[in-house]
C-alpha positions in Angstrom: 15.9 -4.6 -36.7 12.4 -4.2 -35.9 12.1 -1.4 -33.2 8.7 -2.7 -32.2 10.0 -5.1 -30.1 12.8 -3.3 -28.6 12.8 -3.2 -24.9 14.6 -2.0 -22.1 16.6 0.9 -20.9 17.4 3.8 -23.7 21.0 4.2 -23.6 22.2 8.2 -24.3 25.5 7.9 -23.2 27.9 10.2 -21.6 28.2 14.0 -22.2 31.6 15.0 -21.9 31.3 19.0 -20.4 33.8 21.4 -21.9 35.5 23.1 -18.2 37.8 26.3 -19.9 40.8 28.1 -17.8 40.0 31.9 -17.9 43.3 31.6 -20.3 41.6 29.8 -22.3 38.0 31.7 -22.1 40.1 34.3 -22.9 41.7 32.9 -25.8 38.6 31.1 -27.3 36.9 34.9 -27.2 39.4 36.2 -28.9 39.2 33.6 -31.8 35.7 34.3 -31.8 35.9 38.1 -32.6 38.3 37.6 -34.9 36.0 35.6 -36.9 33.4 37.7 -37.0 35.9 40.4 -38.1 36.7 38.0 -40.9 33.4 37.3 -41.6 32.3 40.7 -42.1 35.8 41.7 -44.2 34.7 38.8 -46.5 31.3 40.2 -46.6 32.2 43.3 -47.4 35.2 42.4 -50.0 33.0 40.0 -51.5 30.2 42.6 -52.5 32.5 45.1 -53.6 33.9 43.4 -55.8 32.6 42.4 -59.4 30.9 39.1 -60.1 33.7 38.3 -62.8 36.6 38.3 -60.3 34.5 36.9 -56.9 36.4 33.1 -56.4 37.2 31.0 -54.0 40.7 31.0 -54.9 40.7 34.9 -54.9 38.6 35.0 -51.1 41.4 32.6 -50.1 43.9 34.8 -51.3 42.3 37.8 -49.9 42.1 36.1 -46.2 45.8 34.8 -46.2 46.4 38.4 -46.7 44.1 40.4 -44.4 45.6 37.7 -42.0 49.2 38.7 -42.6 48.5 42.7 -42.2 45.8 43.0 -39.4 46.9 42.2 -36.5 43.6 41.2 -35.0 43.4 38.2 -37.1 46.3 36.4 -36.7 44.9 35.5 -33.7 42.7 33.0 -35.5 44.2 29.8 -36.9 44.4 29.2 -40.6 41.9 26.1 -40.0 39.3 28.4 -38.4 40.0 30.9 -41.3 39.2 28.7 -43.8 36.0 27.3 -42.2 34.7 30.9 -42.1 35.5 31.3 -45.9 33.4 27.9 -46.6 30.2 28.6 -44.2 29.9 32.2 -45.7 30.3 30.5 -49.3 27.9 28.1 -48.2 25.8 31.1 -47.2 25.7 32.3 -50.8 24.9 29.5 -52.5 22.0 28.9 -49.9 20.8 31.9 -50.9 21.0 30.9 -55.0 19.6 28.2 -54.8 16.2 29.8 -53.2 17.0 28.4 -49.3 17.7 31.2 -47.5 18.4 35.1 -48.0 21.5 36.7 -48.5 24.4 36.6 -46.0 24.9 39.8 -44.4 27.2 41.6 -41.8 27.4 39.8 -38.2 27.0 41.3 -35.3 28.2 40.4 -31.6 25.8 39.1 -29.4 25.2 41.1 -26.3 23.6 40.0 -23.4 
């Protein structure tokens, strides 16, 4: 398709706008800590422990566990649990490969 000659009206489409109950504001904020708590347990685990026994398989292992004792994490789903184990993975090898610096603790934003 040459877009030279394309004419006429740019189509974008429709934006579908998320509305939230305050149940599920509530809910949604909740998740949301609790993944920055994971995040920073990870963190934390993952540089205390030696580079011989850091894995994917032991992280996993680790979360399913923190998940089963603490309370404040069960509150996030297994799915969410698991993304947070493969951005902050991501994270690392980012910073290997020379793209970025090394992951670090989050903090919550305040406004």
């Amino acid at each position: 398709m040459n877009t030279d000659r394309v004419c006429g009206k740019r189509q974008f489409g429709h934006r579908a706008r998320l509305v939230l109950t305050p149940a599920q504001v509530t809910l949604m904020d909740g998740q949301a800590h609790a993944a920055r708590a994971l995040w920073n347990l990870l963190h934390d685990w993952w540089t205390m422990l030696p580079k011989d026994r850091r894995s994917l398989a032991a992280a996993d292992a680790a979360i399913r566990q923190a998940r089963r004792e603490i309370d404040r994490l069960a509150v996030l789903p297994a799915q969410a649990a698991q993304a947070v184990l493969k951005t902050y993975f991501q994270a690392w090898k980012n910073c290997w490969e020379g793209r970025a610096g090394a992951p670090g603790f989050n903090a919550r934003f305040r406004r």
